[in-house]
C-alpha positions as CSV (number, residue, x, y, z in Angstrom):
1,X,116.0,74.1,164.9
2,X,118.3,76.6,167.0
3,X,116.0,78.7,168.8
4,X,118.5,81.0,170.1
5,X,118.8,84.5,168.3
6,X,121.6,87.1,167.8
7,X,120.5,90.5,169.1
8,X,122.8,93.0,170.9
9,X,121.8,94.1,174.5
10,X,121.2,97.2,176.0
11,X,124.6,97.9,177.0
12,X,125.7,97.1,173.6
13,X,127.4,93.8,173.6
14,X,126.3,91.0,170.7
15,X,125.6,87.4,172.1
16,X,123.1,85.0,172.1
17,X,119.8,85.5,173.7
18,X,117.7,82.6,174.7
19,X,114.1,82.4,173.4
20,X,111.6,83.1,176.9
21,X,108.6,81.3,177.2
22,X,105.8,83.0,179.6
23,X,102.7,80.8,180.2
24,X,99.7,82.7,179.4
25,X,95.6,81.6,180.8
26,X,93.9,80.6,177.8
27,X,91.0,82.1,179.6
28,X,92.0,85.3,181.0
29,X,89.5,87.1,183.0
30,X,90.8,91.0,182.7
31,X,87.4,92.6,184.4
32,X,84.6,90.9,186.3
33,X,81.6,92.5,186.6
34,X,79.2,90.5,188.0
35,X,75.8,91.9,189.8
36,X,75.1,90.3,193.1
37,X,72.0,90.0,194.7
38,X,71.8,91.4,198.2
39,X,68.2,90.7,199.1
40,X,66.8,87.4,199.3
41,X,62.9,88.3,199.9
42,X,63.2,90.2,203.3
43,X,66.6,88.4,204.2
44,X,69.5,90.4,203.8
45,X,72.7,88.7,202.4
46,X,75.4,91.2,203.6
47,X,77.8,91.4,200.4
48,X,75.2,89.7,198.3
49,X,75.9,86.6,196.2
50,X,76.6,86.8,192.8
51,X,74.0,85.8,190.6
52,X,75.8,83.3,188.2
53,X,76.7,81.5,191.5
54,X,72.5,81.4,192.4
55,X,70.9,80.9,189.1
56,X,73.8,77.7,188.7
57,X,72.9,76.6,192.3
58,X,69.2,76.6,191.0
59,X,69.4,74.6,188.4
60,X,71.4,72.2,190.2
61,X,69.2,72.3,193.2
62,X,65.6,72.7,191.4
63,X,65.7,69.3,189.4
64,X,67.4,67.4,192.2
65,X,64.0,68.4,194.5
66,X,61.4,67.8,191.6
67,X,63.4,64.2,191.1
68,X,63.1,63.3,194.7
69,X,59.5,64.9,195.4
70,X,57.9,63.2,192.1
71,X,59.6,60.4,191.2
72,X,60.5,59.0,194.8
73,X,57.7,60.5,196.3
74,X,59.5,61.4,199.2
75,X,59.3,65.0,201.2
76,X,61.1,66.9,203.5
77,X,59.5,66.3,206.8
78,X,59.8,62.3,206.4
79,X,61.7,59.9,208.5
80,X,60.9,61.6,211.5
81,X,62.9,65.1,210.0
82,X,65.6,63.1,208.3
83,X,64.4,63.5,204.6
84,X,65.6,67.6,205.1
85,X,69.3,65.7,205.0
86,X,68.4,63.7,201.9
87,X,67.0,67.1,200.2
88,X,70.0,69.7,201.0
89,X,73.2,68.0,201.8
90,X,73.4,65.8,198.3
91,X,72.0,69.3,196.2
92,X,74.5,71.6,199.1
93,X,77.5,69.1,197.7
94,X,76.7,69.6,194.1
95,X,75.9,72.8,194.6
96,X,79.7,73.3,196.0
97,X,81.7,71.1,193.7
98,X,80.3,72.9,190.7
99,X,81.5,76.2,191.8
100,X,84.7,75.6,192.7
101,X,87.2,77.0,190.6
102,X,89.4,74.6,188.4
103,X,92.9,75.0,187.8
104,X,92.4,77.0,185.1
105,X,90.0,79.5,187.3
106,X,86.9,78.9,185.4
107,X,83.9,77.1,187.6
108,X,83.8,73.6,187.7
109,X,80.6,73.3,186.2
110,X,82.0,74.6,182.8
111,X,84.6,71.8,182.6
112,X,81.7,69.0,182.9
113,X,79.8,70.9,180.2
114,X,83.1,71.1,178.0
115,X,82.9,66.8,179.0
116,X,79.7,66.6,178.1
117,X,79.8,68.5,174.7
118,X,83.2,66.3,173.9
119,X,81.3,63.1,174.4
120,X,77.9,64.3,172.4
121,X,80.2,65.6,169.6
122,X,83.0,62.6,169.8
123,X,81.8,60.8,167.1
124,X,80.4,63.6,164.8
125,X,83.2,64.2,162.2
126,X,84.7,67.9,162.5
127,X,85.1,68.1,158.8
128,X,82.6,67.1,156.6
129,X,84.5,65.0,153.6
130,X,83.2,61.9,151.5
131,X,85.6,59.7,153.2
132,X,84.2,60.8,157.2
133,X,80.2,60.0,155.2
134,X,79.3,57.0,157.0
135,X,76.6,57.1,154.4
136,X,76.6,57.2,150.6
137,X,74.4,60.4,150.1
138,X,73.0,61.4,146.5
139,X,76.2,61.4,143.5
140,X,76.8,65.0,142.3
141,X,78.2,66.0,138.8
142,X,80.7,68.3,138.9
143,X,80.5,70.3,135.0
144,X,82.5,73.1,134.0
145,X,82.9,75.4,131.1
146,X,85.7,77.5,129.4
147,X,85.6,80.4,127.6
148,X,88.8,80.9,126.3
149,X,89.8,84.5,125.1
150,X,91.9,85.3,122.1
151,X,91.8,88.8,121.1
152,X,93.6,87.8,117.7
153,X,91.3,84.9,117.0
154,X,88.5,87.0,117.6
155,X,89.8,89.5,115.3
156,X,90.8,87.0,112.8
157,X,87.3,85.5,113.2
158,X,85.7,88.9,112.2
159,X,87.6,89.6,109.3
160,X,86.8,86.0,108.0
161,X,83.5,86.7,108.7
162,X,83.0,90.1,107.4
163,X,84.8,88.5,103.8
164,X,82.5,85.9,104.1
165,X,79.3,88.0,104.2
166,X,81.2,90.4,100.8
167,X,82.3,87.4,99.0
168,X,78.7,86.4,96.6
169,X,77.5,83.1,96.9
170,X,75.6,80.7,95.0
171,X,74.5,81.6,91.4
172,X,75.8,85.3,91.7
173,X,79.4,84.1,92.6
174,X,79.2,82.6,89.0
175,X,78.1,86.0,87.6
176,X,80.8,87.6,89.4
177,X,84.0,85.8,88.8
178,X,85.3,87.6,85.7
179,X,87.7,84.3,84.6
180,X,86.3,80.7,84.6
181,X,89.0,78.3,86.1
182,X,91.3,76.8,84.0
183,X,90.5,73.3,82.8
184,X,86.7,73.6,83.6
185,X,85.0,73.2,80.2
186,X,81.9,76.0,80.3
C-alpha cells in the first residue's frame, strides 16, 4: 500500500508528503514524584535516597542475609573478617544491577519480573477455548427458544378464537343450526 498522501503545504503548492514516523517510549514517565528518605536513624543521607530504590535494595538484601545466616550458618565476623565480603559485595552487586535503568528507562528489576511472569504464564493459554482445554471438563447443552411475533397471526388467532367461543357446541349446535345438511337422513 502507498503510504504517501496528497496534501498541499503551507506555502500552497500540492505534492506528495511522506508519511513520518516518530518513536514514542511505551513507558513514558511525564512526572516523578518520588519521596526520599533523608535520615537513616541519626545518619544523615544529604539528598536522601529515594525510597523505591531502599525498599528494592531490602528485599534484595534481607533474604540474601537470612539465606546465608540460617541456612549456611555463616556470620559476618567469620574467616578472620572475610565473611563481611561474602555478606555485602554479592547483596551490593544485586543490589546495583537491579537498579540500573534498562534501555527502555524502567529499573532492571521490572524487566526480570516481566521474565519471570512470562515463564509462570508461558504455558497458561491466554484465551480460554475448548481446543486450548488440555482437559475434557463437564459437556454443556446449549438450548434456545423463539418466540416469534406476528401481529396478524395474533390477530387472526383472536378472531378464530373469539368465533370459536360464539359458535355452540355439542348438543346445542344441533338445536341451533336452522337447516340439517343435505343428504343426512334425520
Amino acid at each position: 500500500m502507498d503510504r504517501t498522501l496528497r496534501a498541499s503545504a503551507v506555502d500552497g503548492r500540492v505534492g506528495q508528503v511522506s508519511e513520518y514516523r516518530f518513536p514514542l517510549p511505551t513507558d513514558t514517565a511525564a512526572v516523578r514524584i518520588e519521596s526520599r528518605q533523608y535520615k537513616l536513624f541519626k545518619m544523615d543521607l544529604g539528598e536522601g535516597v529515594p525510597r523505591r530504590k531502599l525498599g528494592v535494595g531490602a528485599l534484595i538484601v534481607l533474604p540474601y542475609w537470612v539465606v546465608l545466616a540460617a541456612v549456611f550458618h555463616l556470620s559476618p565476623l567469620a574467616g578472620g573478617g572475610k565473611g563481611g565480603a561474602v555478606f555485602i559485595a554479592p547483596a551490593a552487586l544485586l543490589v546495583f544491577l537491579a537498579l540500573r535503568p534498562d534501555a527502555g528507562g524502567r529499573a532492571r528489576y521490572v524487566l526480570w519480573l516481566d521474565r519471570f511472569r512470562f515463564l509462570v504464564r508461558r504455558f497458561t493459554p491466554m484465551i480460554a477455548s475448548p481446543i486450548a482445554n488440555t482437559q475434557p471438563g463437564r459437556p454443556f447443552i446449549v438450548s434456545a427458544r423463539w418466540t416469534v411475533v406476528d401481529v396478524g397471526a395474533s390477530r387472526r388467532l383472536r378472531k378464530t378464537l373469539r368465533r370459536i367461543d360464539a359458535e355452540p357446541s355439542g348438543p346445542d349446535r344441533e338445536a341451533a343450526e336452522p337447516f340439517p345438511e343435505e343428504g343426512v337422513a334425520a
